[in-house]
FILO-718411 format. One record per atom (N, C-alpha, C, O): residue number from 1; x, y, z; atom name; residue in one letter. Coordinates in steps of 0.02 Angstrom, whole numbers. Example, Ala and Ser with C-alpha at 12.3 -4.5 7.8 and 13.67 -1.06 7.14 Angstrom:
2
   n      X      Y      Z atom res
   1    660   -284    390    N   A
   1    615   -225    390   CA   A
   1    660   -165    390    C   A
   1    712   -166    423    O   A
   2    642   -112    354    N   S
   2    684    -53    357   CA   S
   2    645      2    394    C   S
   2    670     57    402    O   S
//
This chain:
124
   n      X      Y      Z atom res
   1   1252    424   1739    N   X
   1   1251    429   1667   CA   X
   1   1196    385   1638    C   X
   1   1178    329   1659    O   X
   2   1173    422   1586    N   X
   2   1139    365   1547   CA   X
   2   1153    360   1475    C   X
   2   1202    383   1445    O   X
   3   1085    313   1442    N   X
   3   1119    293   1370   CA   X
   3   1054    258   1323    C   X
   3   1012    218   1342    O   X
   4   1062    287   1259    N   X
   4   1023    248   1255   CA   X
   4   1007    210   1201    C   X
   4   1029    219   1144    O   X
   5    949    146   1225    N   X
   5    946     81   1169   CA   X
   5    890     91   1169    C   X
   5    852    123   1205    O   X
   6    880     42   1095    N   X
   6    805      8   1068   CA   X
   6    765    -14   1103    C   X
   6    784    -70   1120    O   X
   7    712      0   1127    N   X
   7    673    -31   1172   CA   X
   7    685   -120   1179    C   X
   7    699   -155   1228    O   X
   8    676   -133   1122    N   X
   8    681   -226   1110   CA   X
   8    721   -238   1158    C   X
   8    703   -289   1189    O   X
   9    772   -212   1181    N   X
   9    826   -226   1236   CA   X
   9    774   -241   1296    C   X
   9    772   -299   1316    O   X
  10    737   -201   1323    N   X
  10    701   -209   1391   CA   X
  10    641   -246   1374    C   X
  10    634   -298   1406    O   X
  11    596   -234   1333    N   X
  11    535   -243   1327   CA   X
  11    512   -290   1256    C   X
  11    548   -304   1208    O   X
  12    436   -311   1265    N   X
  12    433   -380   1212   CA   X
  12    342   -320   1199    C   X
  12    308   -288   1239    O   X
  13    339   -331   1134    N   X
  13    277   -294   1112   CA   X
  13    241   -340   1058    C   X
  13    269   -378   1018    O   X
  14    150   -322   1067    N   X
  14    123   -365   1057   CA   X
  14     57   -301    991    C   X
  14     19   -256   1010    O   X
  15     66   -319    937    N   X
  15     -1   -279    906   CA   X
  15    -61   -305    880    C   X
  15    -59   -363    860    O   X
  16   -106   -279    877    N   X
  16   -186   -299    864   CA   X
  16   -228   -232    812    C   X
  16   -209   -177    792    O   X
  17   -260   -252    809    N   X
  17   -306   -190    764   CA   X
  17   -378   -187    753    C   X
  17   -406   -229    718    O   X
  18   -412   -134    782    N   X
  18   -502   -143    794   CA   X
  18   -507    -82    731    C   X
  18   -477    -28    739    O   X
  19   -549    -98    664    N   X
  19   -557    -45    621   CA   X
  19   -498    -40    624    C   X
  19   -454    -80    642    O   X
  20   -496     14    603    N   X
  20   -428     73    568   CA   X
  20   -401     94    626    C   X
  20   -372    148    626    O   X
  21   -407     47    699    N   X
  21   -358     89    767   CA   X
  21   -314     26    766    C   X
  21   -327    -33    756    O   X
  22   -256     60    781    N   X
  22   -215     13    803   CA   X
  22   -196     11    890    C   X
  22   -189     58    929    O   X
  23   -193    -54    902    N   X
  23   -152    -58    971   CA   X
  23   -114   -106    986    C   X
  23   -114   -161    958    O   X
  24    -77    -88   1036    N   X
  24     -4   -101   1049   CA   X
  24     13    -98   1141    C   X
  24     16    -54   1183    O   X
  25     23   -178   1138    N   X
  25     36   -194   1213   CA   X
  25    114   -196   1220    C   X
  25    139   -230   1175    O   X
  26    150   -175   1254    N   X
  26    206   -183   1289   CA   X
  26    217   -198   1357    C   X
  26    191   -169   1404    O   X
  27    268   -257   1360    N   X
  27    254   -268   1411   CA   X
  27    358   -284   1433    C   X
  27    389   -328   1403    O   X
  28    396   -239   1490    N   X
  28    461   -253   1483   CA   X
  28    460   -331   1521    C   X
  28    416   -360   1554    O   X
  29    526   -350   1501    N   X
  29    561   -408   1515   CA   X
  29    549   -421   1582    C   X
  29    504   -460   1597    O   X
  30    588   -391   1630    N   X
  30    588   -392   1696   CA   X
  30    541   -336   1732    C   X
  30    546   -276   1719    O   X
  31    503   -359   1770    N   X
  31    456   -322   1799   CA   X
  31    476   -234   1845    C   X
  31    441   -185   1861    O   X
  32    559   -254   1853    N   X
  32    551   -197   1895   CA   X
  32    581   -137   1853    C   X
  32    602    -83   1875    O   X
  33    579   -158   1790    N   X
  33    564   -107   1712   CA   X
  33    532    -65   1718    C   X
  33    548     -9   1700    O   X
  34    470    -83   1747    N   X
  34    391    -63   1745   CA   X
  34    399     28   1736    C   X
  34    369     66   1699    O   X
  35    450     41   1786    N   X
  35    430    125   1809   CA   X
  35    480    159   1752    C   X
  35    460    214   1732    O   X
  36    543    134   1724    N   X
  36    569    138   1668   CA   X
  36    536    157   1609    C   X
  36    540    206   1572    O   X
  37    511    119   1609    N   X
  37    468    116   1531   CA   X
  37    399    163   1548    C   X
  37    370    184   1497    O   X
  38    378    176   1594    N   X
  38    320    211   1587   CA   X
  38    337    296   1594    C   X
  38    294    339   1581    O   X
  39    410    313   1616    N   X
  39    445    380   1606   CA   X
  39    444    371   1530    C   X
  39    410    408   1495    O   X
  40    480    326   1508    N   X
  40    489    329   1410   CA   X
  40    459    323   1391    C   X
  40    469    347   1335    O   X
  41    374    286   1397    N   X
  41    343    255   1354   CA   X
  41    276    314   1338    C   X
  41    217    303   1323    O   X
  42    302    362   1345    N   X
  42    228    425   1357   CA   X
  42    183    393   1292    C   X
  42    194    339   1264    O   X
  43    135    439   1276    N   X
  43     78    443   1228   CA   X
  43    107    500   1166    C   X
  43    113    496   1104    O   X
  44    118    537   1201    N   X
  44    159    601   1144   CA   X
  44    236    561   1114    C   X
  44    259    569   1058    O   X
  45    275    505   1186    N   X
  45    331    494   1121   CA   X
  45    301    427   1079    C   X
  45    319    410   1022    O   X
  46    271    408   1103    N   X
  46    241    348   1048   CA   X
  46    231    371    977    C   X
  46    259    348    927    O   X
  47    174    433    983    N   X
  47    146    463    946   CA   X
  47    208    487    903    C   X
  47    222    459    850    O   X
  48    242    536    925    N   X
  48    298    531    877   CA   X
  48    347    507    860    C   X
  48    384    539    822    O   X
  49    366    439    884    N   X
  49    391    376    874   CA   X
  49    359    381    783    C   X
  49    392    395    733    O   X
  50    281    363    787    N   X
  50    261    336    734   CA   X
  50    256    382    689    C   X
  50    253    368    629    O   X
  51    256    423    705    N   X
  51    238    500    652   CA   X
  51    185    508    614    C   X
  51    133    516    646    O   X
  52    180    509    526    N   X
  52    126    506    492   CA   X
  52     95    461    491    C   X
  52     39    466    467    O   X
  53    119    394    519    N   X
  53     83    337    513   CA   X
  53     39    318    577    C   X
  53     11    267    597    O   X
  54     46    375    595    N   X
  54    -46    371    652   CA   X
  54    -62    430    636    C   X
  54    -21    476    636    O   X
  55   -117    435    622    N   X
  55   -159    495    602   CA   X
  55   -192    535    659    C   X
  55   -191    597    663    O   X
  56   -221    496    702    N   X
  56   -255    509    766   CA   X
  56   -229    516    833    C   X
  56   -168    521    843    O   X
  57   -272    517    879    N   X
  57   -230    496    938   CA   X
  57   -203    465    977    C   X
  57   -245    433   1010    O   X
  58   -146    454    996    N   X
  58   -126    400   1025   CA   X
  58   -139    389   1109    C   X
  58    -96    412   1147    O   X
  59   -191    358   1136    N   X
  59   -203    352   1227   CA   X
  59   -160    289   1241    C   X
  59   -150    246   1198    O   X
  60   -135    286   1301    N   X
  60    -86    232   1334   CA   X
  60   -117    215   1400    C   X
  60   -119    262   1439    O   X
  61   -138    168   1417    N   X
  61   -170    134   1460   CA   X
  61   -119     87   1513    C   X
  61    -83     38   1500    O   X
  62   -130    118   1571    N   X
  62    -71     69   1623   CA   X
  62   -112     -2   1637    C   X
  62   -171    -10   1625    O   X
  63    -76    -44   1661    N   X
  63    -97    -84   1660   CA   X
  63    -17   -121   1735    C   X
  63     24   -167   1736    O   X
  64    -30    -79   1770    N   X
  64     20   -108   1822   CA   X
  64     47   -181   1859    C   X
  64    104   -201   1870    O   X
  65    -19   -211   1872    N   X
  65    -46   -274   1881   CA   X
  65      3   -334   1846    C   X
  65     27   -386   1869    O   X
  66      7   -305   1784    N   X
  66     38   -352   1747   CA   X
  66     90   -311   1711    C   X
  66     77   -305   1651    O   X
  67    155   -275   1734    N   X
  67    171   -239   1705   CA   X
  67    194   -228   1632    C   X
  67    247   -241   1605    O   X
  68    116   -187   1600    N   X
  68     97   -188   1553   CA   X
  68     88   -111   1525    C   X
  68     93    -65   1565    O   X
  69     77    -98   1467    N   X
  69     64    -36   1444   CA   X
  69     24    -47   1386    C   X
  69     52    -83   1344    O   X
  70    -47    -21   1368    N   X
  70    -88    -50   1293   CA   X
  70    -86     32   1274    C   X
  70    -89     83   1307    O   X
  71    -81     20   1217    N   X
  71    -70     92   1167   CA   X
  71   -122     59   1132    C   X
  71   -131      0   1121    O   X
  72   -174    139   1109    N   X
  72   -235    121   1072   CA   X
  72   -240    169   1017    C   X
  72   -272    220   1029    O   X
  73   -215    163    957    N   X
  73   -178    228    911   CA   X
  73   -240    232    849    C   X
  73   -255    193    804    O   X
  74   -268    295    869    N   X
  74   -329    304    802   CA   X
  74   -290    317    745    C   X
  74   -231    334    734    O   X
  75   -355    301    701    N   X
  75   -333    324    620   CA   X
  75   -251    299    625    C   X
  75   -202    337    628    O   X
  76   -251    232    623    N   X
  76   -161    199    619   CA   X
  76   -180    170    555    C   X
  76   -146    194    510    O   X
  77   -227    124    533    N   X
  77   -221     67    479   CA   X
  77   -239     90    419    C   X
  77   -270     46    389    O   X
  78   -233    141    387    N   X
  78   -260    143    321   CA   X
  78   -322    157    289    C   X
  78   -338    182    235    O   X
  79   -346    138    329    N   X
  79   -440    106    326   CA   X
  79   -466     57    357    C   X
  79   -522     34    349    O   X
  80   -414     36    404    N   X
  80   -417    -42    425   CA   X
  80   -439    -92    352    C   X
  80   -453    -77    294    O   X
  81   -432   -156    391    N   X
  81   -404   -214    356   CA   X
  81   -451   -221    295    C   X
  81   -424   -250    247    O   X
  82   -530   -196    283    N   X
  82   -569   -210    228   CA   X
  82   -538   -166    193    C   X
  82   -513   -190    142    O   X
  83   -529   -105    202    N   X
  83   -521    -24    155   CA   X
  83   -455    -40    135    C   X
  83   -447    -54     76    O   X
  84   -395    -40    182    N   X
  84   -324    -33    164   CA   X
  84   -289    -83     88    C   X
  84   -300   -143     78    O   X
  85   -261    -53     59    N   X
  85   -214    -84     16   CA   X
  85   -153   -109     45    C   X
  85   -118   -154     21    O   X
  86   -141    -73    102    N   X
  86    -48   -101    144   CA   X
  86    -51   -159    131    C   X
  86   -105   -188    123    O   X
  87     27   -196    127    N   X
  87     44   -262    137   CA   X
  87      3   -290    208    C   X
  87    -29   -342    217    O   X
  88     13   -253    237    N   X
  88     20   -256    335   CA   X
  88    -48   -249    353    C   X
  88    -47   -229    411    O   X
  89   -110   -256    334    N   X
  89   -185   -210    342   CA   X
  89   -184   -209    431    C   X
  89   -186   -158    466    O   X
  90   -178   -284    456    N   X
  90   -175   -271    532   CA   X
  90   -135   -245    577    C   X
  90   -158   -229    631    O   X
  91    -68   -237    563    N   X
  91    -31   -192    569   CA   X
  91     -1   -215    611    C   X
  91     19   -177    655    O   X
  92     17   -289    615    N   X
  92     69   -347    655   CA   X
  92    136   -336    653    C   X
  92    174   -365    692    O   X
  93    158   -291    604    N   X
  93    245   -287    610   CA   X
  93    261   -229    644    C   X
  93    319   -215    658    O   X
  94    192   -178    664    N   X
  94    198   -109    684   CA   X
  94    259   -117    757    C   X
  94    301    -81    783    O   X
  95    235   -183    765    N   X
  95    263   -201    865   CA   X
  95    356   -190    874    C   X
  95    392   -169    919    O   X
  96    373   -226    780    N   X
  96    429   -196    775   CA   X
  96    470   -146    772    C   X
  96    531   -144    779    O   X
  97    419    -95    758    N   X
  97    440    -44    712   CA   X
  97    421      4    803    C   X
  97    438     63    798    O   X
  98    397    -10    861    N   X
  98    398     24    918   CA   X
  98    456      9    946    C   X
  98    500     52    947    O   X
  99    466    -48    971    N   X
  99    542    -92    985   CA   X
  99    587    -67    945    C   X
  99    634   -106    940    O   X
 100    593    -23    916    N   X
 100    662     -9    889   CA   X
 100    656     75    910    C   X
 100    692    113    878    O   X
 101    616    100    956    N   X
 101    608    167    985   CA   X
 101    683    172   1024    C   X
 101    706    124   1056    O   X
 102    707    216   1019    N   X
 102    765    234   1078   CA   X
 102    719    263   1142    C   X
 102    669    298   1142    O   X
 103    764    230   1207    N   X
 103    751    275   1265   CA   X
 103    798    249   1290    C   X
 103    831    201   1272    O   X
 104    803    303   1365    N   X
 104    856    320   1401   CA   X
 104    848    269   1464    C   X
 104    802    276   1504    O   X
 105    896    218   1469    N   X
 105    905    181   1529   CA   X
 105    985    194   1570    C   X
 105   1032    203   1532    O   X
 106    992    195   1615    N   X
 106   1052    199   1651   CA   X
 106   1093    151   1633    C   X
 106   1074     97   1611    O   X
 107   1171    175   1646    N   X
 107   1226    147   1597   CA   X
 107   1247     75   1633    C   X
 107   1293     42   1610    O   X
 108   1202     52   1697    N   X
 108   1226    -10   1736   CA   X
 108   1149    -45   1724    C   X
 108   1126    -88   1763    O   X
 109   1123    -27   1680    N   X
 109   1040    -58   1671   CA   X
 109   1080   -127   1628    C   X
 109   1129   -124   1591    O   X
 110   1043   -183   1647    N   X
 110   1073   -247   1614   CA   X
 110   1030   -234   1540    C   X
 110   1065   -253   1492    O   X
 111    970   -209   1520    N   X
 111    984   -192   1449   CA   X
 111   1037   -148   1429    C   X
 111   1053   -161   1371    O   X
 112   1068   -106   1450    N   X
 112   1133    -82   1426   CA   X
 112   1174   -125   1421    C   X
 112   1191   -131   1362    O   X
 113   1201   -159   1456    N   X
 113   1246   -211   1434   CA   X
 113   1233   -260   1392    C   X
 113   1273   -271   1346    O   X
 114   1154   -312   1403    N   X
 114   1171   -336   1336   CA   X
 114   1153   -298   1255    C   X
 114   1139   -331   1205    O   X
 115   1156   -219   1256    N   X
 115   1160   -213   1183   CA   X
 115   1248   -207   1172    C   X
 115   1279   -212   1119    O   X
 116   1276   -195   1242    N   X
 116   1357   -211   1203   CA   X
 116   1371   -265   1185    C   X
 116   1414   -264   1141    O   X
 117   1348   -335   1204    N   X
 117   1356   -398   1198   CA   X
 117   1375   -394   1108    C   X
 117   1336   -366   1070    O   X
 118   1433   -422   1086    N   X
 118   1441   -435   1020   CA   X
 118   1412   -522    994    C   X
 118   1442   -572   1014    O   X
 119   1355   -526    953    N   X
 119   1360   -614    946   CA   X
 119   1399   -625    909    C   X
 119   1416   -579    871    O   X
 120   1428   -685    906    N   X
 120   1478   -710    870   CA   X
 120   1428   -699    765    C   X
 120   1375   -681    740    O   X
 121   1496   -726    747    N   X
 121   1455   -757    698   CA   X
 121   1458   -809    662    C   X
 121   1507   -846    663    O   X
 122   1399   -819    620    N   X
 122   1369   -875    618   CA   X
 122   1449   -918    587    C   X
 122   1500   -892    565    O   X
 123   1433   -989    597    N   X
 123   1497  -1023    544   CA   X
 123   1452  -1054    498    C   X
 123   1392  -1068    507    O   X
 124   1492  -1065    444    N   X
 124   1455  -1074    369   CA   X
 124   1459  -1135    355    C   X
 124   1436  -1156    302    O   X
//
């Protein structure tokens, strides 16, 4: 069986922006993620992960070595950072807004378990 969570569960993501492209390193928690995330992490679901807010195309670059994945997403910023009006011109919160992608990990994957983890809460 499987199930599925927010990426943020497995993986930690990193964004940057050249002109008006955006890119986006991911890189999971535990290394032997690696083959996990590169079944989920295609170029087409990125791409429609983000939807209208990449205009262009999205290429995904392995990067095994370090198990890594760089997403290089045209026409993402607006105009990039001179042209754009966005709050965001470089497009630093985008990393969040990937990390909250659903994909499918198996139901004994330790990111499955800790998204059951309940935290307490806070005391006042």
């Amino acid at each position: 069986m499987a199930q599925r969570i927010e990426l943020f569960y497995v993986a930690h993501a990193r964004a940057g922006d050249k002109g008006n492209d955006q890119t986006m390193c991911v890189v999971p928690y535990r290394s032997e993620d690696y083959d996990l995330l590169a079944r989920a992490l295609t170029a087409d679901a990125v791409k429609s992960h983000f939807g209208s807010l990449v205009e262009g195309e999205v290429t995904r670059f392995d990067v095994p070595n370090l198990s890594a994945f760089n997403f290089v997403m045209r026409d993402a910023l607006q105009g990039g950072v001179n042209d754009s009006l966005a709050i965001d011109t470089h497009g630093k919160s985008r990393s969040s807004y990937l990390l909250s992608m659903l994909i499918d990990v198996p139901d004994d994957h330790p990111g499955a378990a800790r998204r059951s983890t309940v935290m307490p809460a806070r005391p006042h």
